[in-house]
TORPA-967354 format. One record per residue (C-alpha): residue in one letter; x, y, z; residue number from 1. Coordinates in steps of 0.1 Angstrom, whole numbers, plus 5000, padded with zeros to 4 digits. Layout:
% residues N
code,xx,yy,zz,pos
A,X,Y,Z,NUM .
...
% end
This chain:
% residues 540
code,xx,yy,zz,pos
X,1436,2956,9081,1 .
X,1414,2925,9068,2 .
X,1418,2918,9030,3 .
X,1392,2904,9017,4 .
X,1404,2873,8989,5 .
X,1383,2860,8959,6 .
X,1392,2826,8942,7 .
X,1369,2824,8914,8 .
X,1369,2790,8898,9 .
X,1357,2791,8865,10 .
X,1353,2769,8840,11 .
X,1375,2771,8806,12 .
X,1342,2772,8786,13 .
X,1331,2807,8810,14 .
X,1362,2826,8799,15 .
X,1348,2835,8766,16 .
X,1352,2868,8745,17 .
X,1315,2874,8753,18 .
X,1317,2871,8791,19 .
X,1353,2883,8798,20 .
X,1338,2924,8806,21 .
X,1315,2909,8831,22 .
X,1345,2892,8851,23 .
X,1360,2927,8852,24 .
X,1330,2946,8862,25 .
X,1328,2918,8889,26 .
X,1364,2924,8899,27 .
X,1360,2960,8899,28 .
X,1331,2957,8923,29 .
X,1351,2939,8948,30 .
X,1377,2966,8944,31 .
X,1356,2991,8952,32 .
X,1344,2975,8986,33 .
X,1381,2967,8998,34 .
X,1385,3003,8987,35 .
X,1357,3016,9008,36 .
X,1360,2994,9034,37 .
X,1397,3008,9044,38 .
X,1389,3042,9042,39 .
X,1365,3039,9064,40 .
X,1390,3016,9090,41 .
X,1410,3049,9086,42 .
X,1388,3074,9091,43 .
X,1373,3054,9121,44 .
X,1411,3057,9135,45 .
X,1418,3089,9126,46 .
X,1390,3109,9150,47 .
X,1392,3146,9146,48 .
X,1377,3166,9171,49 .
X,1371,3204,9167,50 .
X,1367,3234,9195,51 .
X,1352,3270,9186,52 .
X,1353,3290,9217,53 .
X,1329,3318,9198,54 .
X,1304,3296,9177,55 .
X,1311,3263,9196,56 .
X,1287,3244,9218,57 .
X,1295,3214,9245,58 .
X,1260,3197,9236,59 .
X,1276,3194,9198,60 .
X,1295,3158,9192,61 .
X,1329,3181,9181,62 .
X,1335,3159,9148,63 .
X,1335,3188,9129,64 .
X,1334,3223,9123,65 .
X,1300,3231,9124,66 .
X,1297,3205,9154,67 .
X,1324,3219,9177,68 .
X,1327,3220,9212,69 .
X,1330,3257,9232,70 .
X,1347,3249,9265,71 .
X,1380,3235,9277,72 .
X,1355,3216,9303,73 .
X,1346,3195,9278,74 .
X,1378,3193,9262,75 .
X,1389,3179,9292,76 .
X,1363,3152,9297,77 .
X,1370,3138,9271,78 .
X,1393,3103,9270,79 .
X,1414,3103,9233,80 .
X,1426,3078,9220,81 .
X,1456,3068,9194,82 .
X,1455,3088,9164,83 .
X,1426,3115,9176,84 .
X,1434,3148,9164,85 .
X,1419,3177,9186,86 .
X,1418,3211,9169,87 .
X,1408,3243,9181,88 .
X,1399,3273,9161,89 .
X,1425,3299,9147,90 .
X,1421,3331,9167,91 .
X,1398,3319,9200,92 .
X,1408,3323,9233,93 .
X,1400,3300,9261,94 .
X,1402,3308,9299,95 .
X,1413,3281,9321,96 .
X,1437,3249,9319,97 .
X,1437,3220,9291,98 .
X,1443,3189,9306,99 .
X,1449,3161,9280,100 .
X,1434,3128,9293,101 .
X,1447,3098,9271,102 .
X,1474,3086,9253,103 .
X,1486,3080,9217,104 .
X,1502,3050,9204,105 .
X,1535,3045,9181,106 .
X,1524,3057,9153,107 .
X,1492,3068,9159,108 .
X,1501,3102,9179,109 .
X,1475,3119,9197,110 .
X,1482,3155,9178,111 .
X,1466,3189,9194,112 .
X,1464,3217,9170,113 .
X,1446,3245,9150,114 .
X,1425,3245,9123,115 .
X,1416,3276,9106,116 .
X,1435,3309,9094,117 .
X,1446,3333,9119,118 .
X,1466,3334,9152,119 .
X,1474,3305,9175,120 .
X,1447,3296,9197,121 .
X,1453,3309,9234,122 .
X,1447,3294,9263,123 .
X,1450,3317,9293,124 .
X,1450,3300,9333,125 .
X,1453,3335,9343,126 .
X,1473,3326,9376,127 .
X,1444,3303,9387,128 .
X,1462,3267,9378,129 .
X,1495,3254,9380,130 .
X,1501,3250,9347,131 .
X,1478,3261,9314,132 .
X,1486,3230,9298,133 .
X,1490,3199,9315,134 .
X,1498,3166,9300,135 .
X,1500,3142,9332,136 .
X,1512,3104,9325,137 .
X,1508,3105,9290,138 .
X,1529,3096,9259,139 .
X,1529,3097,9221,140 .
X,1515,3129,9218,141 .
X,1525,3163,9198,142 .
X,1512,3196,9206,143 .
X,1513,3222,9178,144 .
X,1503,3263,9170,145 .
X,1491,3272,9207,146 .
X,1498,3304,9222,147 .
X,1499,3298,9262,148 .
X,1497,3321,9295,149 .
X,1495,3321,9331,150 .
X,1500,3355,9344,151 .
X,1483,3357,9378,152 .
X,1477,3390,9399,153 .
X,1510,3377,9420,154 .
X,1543,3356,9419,155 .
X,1539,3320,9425,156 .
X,1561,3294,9430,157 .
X,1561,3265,9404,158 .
X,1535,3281,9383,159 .
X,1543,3268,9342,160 .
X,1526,3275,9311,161 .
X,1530,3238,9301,162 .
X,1535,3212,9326,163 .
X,1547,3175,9311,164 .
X,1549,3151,9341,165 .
X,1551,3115,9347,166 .
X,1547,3093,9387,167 .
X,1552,3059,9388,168 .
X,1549,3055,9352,169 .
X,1577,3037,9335,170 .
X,1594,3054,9303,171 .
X,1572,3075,9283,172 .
X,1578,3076,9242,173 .
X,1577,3106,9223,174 .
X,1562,3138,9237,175 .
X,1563,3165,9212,176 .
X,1560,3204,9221,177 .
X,1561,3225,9182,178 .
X,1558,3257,9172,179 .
X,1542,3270,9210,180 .
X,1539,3309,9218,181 .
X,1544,3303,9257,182 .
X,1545,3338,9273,183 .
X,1533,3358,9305,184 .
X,1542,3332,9331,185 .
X,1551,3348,9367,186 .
X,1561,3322,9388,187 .
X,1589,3326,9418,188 .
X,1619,3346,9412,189 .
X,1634,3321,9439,190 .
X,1646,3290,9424,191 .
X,1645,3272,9466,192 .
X,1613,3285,9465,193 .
X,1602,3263,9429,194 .
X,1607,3293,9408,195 .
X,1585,3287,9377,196 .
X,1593,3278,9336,197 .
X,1575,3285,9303,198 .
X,1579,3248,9300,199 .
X,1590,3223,9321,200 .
X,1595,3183,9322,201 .
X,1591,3163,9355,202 .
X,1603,3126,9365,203 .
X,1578,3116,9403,204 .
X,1570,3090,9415,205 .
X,1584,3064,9442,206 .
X,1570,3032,9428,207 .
X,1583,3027,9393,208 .
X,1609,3040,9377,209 .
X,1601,3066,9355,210 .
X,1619,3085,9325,211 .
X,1610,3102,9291,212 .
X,1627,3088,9262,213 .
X,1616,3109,9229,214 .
X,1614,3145,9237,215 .
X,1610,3172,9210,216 .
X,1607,3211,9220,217 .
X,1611,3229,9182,218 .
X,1601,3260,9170,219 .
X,1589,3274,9202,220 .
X,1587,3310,9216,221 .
X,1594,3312,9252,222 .
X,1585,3355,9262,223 .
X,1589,3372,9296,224 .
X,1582,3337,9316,225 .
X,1599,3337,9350,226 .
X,1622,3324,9367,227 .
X,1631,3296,9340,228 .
X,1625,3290,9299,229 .
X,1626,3255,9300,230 .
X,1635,3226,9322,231 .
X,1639,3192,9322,232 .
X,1639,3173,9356,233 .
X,1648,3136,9358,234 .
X,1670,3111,9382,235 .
X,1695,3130,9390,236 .
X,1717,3108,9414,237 .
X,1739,3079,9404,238 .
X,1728,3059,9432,239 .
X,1693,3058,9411,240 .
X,1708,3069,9378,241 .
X,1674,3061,9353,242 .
X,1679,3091,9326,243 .
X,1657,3106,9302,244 .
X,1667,3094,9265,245 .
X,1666,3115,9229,246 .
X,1659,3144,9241,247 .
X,1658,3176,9213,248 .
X,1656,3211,9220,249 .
X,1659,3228,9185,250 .
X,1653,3265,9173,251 .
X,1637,3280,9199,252 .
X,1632,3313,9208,253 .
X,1637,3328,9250,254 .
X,1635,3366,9252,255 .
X,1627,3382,9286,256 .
X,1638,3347,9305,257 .
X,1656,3367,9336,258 .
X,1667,3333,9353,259 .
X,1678,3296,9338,260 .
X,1677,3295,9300,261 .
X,1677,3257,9290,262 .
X,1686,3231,9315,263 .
X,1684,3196,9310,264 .
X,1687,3171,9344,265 .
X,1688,3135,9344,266 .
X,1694,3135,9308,267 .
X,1716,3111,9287,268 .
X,1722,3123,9252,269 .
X,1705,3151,9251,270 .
X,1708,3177,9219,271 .
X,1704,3215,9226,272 .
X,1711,3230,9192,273 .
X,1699,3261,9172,274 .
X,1679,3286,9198,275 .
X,1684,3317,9209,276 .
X,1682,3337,9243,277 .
X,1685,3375,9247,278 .
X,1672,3405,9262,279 .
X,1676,3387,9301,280 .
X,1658,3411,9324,281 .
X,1675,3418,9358,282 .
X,1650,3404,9383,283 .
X,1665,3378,9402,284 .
X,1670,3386,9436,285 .
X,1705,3390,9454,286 .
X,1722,3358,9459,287 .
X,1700,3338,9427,288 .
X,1724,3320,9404,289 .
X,1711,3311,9368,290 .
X,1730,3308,9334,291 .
X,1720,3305,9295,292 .
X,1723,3268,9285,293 .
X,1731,3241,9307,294 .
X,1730,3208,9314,295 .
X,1726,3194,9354,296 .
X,1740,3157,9361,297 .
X,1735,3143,9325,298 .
X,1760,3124,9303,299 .
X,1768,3132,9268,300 .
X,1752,3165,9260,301 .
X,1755,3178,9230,302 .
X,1747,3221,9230,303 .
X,1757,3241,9193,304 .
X,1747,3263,9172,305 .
X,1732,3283,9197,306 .
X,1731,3324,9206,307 .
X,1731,3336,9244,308 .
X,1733,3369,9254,309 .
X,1725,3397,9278,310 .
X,1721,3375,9305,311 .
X,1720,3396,9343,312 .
X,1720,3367,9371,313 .
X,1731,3380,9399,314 .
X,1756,3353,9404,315 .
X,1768,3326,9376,316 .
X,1755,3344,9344,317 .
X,1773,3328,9318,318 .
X,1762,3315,9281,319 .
X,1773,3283,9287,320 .
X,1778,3255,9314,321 .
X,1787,3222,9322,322 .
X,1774,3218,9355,323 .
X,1776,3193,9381,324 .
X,1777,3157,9380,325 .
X,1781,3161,9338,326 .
X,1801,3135,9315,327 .
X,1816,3144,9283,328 .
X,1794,3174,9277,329 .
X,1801,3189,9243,330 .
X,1799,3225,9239,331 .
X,1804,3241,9204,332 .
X,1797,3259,9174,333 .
X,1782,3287,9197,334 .
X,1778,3323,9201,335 .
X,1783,3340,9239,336 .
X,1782,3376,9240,337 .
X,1771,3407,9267,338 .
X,1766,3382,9294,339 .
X,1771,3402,9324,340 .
X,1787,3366,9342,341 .
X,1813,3359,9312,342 .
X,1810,3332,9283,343 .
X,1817,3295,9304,344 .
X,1813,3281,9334,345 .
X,1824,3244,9343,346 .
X,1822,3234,9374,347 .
X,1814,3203,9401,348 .
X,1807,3205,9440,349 .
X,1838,3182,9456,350 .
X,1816,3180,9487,351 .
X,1788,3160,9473,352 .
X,1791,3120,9482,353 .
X,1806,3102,9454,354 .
X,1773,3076,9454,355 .
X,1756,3108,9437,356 .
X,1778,3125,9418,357 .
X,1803,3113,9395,358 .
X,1820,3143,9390,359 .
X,1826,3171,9358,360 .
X,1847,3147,9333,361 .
X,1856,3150,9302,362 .
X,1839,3182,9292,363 .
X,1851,3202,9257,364 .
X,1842,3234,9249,365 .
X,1854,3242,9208,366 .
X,1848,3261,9183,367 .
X,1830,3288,9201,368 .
X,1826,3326,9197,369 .
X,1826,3351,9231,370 .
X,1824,3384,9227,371 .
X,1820,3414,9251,372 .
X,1812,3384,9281,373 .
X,1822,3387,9319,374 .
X,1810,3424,9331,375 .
X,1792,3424,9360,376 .
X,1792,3460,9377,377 .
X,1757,3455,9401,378 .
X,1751,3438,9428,379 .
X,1762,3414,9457,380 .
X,1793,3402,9433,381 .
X,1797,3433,9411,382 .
X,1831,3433,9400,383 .
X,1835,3392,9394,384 .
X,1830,3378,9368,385 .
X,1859,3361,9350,386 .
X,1851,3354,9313,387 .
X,1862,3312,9319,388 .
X,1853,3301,9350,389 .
X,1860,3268,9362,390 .
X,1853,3258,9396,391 .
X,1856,3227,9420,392 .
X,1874,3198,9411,393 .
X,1864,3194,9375,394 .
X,1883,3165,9354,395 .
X,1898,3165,9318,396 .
X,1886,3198,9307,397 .
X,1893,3209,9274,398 .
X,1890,3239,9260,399 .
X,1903,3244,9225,400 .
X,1901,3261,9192,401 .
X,1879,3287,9208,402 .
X,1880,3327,9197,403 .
X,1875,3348,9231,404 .
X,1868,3387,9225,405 .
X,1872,3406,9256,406 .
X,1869,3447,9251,407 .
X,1882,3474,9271,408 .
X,1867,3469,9307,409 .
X,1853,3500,9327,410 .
X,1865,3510,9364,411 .
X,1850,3480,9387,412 .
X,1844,3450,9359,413 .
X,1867,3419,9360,414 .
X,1898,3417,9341,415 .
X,1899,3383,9350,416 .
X,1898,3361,9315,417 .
X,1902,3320,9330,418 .
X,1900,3318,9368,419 .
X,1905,3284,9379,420 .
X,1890,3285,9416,421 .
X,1875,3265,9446,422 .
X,1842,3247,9451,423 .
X,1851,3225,9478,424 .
X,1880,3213,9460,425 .
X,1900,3226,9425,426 .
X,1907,3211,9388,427 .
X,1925,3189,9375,428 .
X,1938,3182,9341,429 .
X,1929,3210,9323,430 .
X,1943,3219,9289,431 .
X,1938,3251,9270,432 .
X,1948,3249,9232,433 .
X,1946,3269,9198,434 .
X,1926,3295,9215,435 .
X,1925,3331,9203,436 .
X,1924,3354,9235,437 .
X,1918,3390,9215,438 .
X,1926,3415,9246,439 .
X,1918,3451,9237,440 .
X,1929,3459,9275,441 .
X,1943,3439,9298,442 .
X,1934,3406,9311,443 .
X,1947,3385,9344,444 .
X,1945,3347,9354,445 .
X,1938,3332,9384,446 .
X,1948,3290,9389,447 .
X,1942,3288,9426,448 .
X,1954,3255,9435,449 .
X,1944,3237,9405,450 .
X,1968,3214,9389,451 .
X,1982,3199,9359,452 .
X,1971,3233,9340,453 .
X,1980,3226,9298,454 .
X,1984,3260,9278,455 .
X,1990,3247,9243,456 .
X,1993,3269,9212,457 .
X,1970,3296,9220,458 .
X,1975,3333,9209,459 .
X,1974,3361,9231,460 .
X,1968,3398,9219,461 .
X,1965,3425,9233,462 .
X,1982,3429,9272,463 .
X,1980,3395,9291,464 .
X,1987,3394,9331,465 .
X,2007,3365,9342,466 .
X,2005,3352,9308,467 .
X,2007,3315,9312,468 .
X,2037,3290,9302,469 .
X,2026,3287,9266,470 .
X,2057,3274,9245,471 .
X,2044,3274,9211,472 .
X,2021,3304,9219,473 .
X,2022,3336,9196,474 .
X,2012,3372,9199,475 .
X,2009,3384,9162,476 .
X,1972,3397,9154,477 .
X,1953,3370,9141,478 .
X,1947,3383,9108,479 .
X,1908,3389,9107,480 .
X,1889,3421,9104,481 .
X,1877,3442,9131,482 .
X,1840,3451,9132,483 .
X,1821,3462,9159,484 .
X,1789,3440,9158,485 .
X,1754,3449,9165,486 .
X,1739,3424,9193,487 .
X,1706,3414,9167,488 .
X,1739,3406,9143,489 .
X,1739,3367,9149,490 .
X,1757,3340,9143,491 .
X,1764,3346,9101,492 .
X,1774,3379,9109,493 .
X,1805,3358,9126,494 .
X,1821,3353,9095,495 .
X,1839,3390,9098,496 .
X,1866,3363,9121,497 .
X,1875,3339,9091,498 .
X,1914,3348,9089,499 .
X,1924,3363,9061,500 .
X,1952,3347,9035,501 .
X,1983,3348,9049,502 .
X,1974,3350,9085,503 .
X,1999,3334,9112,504 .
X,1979,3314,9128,505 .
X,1972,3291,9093,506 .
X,1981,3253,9107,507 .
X,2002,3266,9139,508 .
X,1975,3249,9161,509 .
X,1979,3213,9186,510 .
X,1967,3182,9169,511 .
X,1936,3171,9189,512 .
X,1908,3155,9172,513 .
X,1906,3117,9164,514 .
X,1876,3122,9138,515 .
X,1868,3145,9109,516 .
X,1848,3177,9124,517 .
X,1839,3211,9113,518 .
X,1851,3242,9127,519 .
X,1832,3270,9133,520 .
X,1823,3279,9094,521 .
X,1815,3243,9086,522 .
X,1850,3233,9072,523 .
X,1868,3203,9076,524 .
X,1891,3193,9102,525 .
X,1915,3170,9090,526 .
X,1928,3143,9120,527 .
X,1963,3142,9126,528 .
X,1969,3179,9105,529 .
X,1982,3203,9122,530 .
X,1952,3226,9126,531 .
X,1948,3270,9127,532 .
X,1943,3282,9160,533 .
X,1908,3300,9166,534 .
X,1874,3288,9147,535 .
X,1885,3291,9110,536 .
X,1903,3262,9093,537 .
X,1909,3275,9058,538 .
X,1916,3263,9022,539 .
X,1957,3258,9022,540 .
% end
């Protein structure tokens, strides 16, 4: 911004009592043209463009209301530029795909949004484009209060509601998806064939490297979109390892998602916290493996405070994951329940070449709540479905501090709670500690050939199978109330498992944090005090 700067030399015999109110009228004057001449700098950077699909009309300019444009066509002629704003009418529909040409700047987003009362704006590809919103080698831009389909007449493979890609671009800063009503997407069931995603992110390109850094996915509805909710593709291999950066995917909502919940690739850092996915439909077909939340080679994942349930994969079809090629993946804080495939899966393929994968390490799983999890009665592999499954040779697992609910199990379920099994190899180094394992039947394990398996201070209740070594396990009941809990309960109905005065398991857990956390009620854990076993640490 240019300031303009006056240097008035006047004379002694000018600043007289007479003349003094003309000076400030002067001064005032050249206020008022500094004033005027910013807002107008601002308002020439701050463009607003409207679209009215009912009263609109391309031939308008679009500045404003009673100038807008009708069409996406136009929409998508258009070049923006940092710190446009392009707003399209509360309650209009619009047939076809926006394509955003363009790109913000820091701090000067491009922002796409609604003006208006009423519902979101829709826009509808109706099967006919790949994606109904795509934003193609962009950055610094936020897309707010759209509702989004793409239901065609038939399945398709990789067909998206929104479609955020990047080739040969370099890193790409802050790309924001808010408060989006993505529904009615019917890609492929088939993940080999591309399956499909309400939203999905996507790393190309053979020239440059190319990552995001600055995702934001909040507040976002993701309804009967198949196969996936959303994804987030990126270098996956070591040999090229060039991952995605701050990436948030915060208090979102995935209901009718049959396949893949929320999976991050390529990711370093990435925060999954505060969504929820239920009501999975079973449409996968035999042999299709999806889970809840999960993150796919990426290091330091943090997933909490998040609700899975009622998830029907065929095979997998747990909560929670830490998948392949994952480093110090933190799971916690979270809520598993009526997953056909059990609460937790961790897991790592020993036949991949090490140039590519650098294994499952370091992954811990606390302060967690499963509930009714590991049921699978239909299908190619009815009847497995261990509630903890860890497969391959995963390293430094640990698995602590966790409540695990397992009810009575029906004629053909699992009984199987922590089967530690083969994928081209088995684990090592796993520990198990301060865990309540609330049995109301009877539950088995299975350790394969795994080795250097740690059971530390757990308690087991209810009847246990080749209960493992556990020297300073108990059995006592934990000391919480019973109540059976709806599935639309949530996470603060939870608090029913905060153990009541006097319970046994009160400071009778292993030592094993470093640094102050929280457990599951958002109480302190002291370092180096002996802490309870299960998710409550109260007042002593």
């Amino acid at each position: 911004m240019r300031t303009i700067k006056l240097k008035l030399n006047l004379p002694a015999y000018f600043l007289t009592k007479q003349n003094i109110g003309g000076i400030f009228f002067l001064l005032f004057c050249c206020s008022a043209c500094t004033f005027s001449q910013r807002a107008s700098q601002k308002a020439a950077a701050e463009r607003l463009f409207y679209v009215d699909a009912v009263k609109g009309d391309d031939a308008h300019t679009g500045r404003s209301p009673a100038q807008a444009w009708k069409t996406l066509a136009k929409v998508n002629s258009q070049v923006f530029a940092p710190g446009d704003k392009l707003l399209f009418k509360a309650g209009t529909t619009y047939e076809g795909q926006l394509k955003i040409q363009g790109a913000g700047a820091k701090d000067k987003l491009i922002i796409i949004d609604q003006y208006g009362k009423g519902a979101k704006p829709q826009i509808r590809a109706n099967g006919k484009y790949q994606a109904a919103v795509l934003l193609y080698n962009t950055q610094y831009i936020q897309v707010d209060n759209l509702a989004i389909s793409n239901q065609g007449k038939e399945r398709e493979a990789k067909r998206y509601g929104v479609q955020v890609e990047i080739a040969d671009f370099g890193t790409a800063h802050n790309i924001a998806l808010r408060n989006l009503e993505v529904h009615e997407v019917n890609g492929s069931l088939v993940k080999q064939q591309g399956g499909g995603a309400g939203i999905i992110f996507i790393n190309g390109g053979r020239q440059t490297p190319s990552r995001f850094d600055g995702l934001l996915v909040e507040n976002c509805s993701i309804k009967n979109c198949g196969r996936n909710g959303i994804l987030i593709n990126g270098n996956w291999r070591r040999s090229q390892w060039y991952p995605n950066l701050n990436v948030v995917i915060r208090k979102n909502l995935l209901e009718g998602v049959p396949g893949d919940g929320i999976v991050p690739t390529g990711c370093d850092g990435a925060l999954i916290e505060y969504n929820v996915m239920r009501d999975c439909p079973r449409l996968l077909p035999r042999g299709e493996a999806a889970a809840g939340i999960w993150p796919w080679s990426c290091d330091n994942t943090l997933i909490q405070y998040n609700e899975v349930s009622d998830h029907k994969a065929p095979w997998d079809g747990q909560g929670f994951d830490s998948d392949w090629n994952c480093r110090n993946t933190i799971i916690q804080y979270n809520y598993s329940h009526d997953n056909e495939g059990g609460f937790l899966l961790v897991c790592n393929d020993g036949s991949s070449p090490a140039s590519n994968n650098a294994g499952n390490v370091g992954s811990i799983i606390r302060y967690n709540v499963s509930i009714n999890d590991g049921h699978r009665t239909q299908g190619q592999h009815a009847g497995f479905s261990p509630v903890i499954h860890v497969a391959g040779p995963t390293r430094n697992t640990r698995i602590y501090n966790n409540l695990i609910y397992v009810t009575q199990r029906r004629a053909g379920m699992d009984s199987t709670l922590i089967n530690l099994d083969t994928w081209h190899g088995y684990a090592d180094s796993t520990l198990f500690a301060n865990n309540i394992f609330y049995v109301e039947g009877g539950v088995k394990y299975l350790y394969g050939q795994s080795s250097r398996n740690f059971f530390r201070n757990n308690l087991y209740y209810g009847r246990h199978h080749q209960q493992p070594a556990d020297s300073a396990g108990m059995t006592a009941a934990p000391g919480f109330k019973i109540v059976r809990l709806k599935k639309a309960d949530g996470l603060a109905a939870l608090k029913t498992f905060q153990v009541e005065v006097g319970s046994p398991v009160v400071g009778k857990g292993l030592p094993l944090v470093t640094a102050p956390i929280k457990d599951f009620f958002g109480n302190l854990v002291v370092p180096g005090q002996h802490p309870s076993i299960g998710i409550h640490e109260p007042a002593r």
